[in-house]
Steps between C-alpha positions, in 0.01 A plus 500: 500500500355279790777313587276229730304417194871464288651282757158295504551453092841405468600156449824287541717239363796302683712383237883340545722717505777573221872498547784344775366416841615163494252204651244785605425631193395160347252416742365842635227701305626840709503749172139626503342658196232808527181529307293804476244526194441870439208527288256300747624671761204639750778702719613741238286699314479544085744813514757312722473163309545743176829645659591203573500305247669833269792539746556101583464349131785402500507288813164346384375202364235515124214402740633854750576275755786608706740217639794554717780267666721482797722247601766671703412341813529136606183501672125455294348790735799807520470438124130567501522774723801644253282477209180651611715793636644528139160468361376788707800713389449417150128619516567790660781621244288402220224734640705794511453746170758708456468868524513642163807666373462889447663657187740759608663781332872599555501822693698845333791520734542118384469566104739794536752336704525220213534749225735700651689131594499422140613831396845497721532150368449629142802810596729225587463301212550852254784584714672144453485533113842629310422854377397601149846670335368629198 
């Protein structure tokens, strides 16, 4: 992953932003709206764009064009800085594969313990009943 030739590639979009704010909000595009087209990319190679776009399908759009948002901020450029910071987190998650789970068998001490659990449990059930008087 370079990230100089990712930064290069991504594009943005100021857009109004949703939601109270009064007088602001109507006249200020300060929400800002990240592009980054994974497929073309030249700063990730095939296996990483492969990871990618397994792990962040969900997040993606048909064309495997990832798109995020932020609009926490009043200001046009903390939100840009916000969202490229959240971009970077995303790819980085998204890269990581996941160590793959060993099967594991439960050891003797632990198998015997259980029977011998179940067994008590079984003796104070038997002793509970009323005897047989016959």
């Amino acid at each position: 992953m370079n990230r100089d030739i990712i930064y290069k590639e991504l594009k943005f979009k100021a857009v109004r932003s949703s939601g109270a704010g009064g007088q602001h909000v109507n006249k200020v595009s300060s929400k800002v709206e990240l592009f980054f087209d994974i497929p073309n990319s030249k700063g990730l190679s095939t296996e990483e764009k492969e990871v990618l776009q397994k792990h962040l399908s969900s997040k993606l759009t048909k064309d495997g064009i990832l798109q995020l948002n932020a609009s926490d901020s009043r200001s046009q450029h903390t939100n840009k800085e916000k969202v490229i910071l959240r971009f970077f987190e995303v790819l980085k998650k998204g890269l990581v594969i996941p160590k793959k789970r060993k099967a594991t068998k439960p050891s003797k001490a632990s198998i015997q313990k259980r029977l011998q659990n179940k067994q008590s449990q079984s003796n104070k059930k038997v002793l509970r009943k009323k005897p047989n008087l016959e």
